[in-house]
C-alpha positions in Angstrom: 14.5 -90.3 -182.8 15.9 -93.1 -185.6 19.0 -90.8 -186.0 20.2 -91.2 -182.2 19.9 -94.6 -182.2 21.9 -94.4 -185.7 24.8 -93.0 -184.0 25.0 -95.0 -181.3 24.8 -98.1 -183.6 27.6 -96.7 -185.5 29.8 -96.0 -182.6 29.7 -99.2 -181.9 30.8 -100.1 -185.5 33.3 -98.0 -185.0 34.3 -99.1 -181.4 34.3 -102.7 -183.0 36.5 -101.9 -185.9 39.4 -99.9 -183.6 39.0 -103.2 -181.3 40.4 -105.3 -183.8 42.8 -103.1 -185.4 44.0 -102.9 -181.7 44.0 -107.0 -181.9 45.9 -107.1 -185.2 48.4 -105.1 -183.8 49.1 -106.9 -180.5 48.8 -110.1 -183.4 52.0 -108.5 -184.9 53.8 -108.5 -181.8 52.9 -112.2 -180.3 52.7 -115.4 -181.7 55.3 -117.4 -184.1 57.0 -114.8 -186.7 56.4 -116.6 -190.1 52.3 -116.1 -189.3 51.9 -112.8 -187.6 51.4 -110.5 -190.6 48.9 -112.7 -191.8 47.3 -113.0 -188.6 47.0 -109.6 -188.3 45.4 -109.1 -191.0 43.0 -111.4 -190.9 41.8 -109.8 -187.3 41.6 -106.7 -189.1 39.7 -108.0 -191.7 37.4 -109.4 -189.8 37.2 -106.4 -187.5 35.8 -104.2 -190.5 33.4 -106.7 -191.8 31.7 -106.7 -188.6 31.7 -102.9 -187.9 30.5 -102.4 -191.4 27.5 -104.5 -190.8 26.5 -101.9 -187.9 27.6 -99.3 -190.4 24.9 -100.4 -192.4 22.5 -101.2 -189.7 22.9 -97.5 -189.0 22.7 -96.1 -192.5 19.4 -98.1 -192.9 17.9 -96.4 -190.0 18.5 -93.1 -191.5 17.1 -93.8 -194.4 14.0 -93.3 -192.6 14.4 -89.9 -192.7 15.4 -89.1 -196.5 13.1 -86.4 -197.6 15.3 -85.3 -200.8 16.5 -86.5 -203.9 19.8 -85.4 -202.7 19.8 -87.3 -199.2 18.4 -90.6 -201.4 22.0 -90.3 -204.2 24.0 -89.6 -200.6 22.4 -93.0 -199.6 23.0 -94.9 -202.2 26.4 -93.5 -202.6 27.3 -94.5 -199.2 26.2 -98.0 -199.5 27.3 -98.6 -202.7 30.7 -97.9 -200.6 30.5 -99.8 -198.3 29.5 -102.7 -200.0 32.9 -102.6 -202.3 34.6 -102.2 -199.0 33.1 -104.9 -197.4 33.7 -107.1 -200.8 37.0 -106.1 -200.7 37.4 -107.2 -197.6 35.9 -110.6 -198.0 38.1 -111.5 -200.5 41.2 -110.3 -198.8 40.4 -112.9 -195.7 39.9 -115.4 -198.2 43.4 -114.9 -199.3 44.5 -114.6 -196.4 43.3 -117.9 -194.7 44.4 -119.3 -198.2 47.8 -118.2 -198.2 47.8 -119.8 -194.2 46.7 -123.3 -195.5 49.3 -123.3 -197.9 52.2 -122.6 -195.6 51.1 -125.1 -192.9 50.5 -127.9 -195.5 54.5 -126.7 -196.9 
């Protein structure tokens, strides 16, 4: 039961995260040249910290079914993951947005 509704929820992650990369990419092509990379990759960034959070949403509901030691370490694993991705992420749109501050204040 929990683990349809877990893949649906992380379709839609995934939908959500190829939406944006989509975004970053027409970002690339549009807009004034000294700012597209940057832009781009802030939409992707932002793009894979909100699919992650349905990622997560999903990987929560099947935790509801764990019933080995070996399903828990898989768990853990795969959030321990995704929270270093979604870290990494963070911090690369903080970069980012600084880096686009300091080239329309120079």
């Amino acid at each position: 039961m929990f683990g349809q509704a877990a893949l649906w929820i992380e379709a839609v992650g995934s939908l959500y995260i190829l939406g944006y990369v989509l975004a970053g990419l027409a970002a690339l092509l549009r807009g004034p040249a000294a700012s597209r990379l940057i832009r781009a990759r802030l939409l992707v960034a932002e793009g894979v910290l909100a699919g992650l959070n349905f990622k997560v949403a999903a990987s929560l509901l099947k935790t509801i079914q764990l019933e080995s030691w070996q399903q828990i370490a898989l768990f853990v694993a795969t959030f321990a993951l995704r929270t270093v991705l979604k870290r990494f992420f963070v911090w690369e749109q903080r970069q980012l947005l600084a880096r686009q501050r300091g080239e329309e204040a120079g």
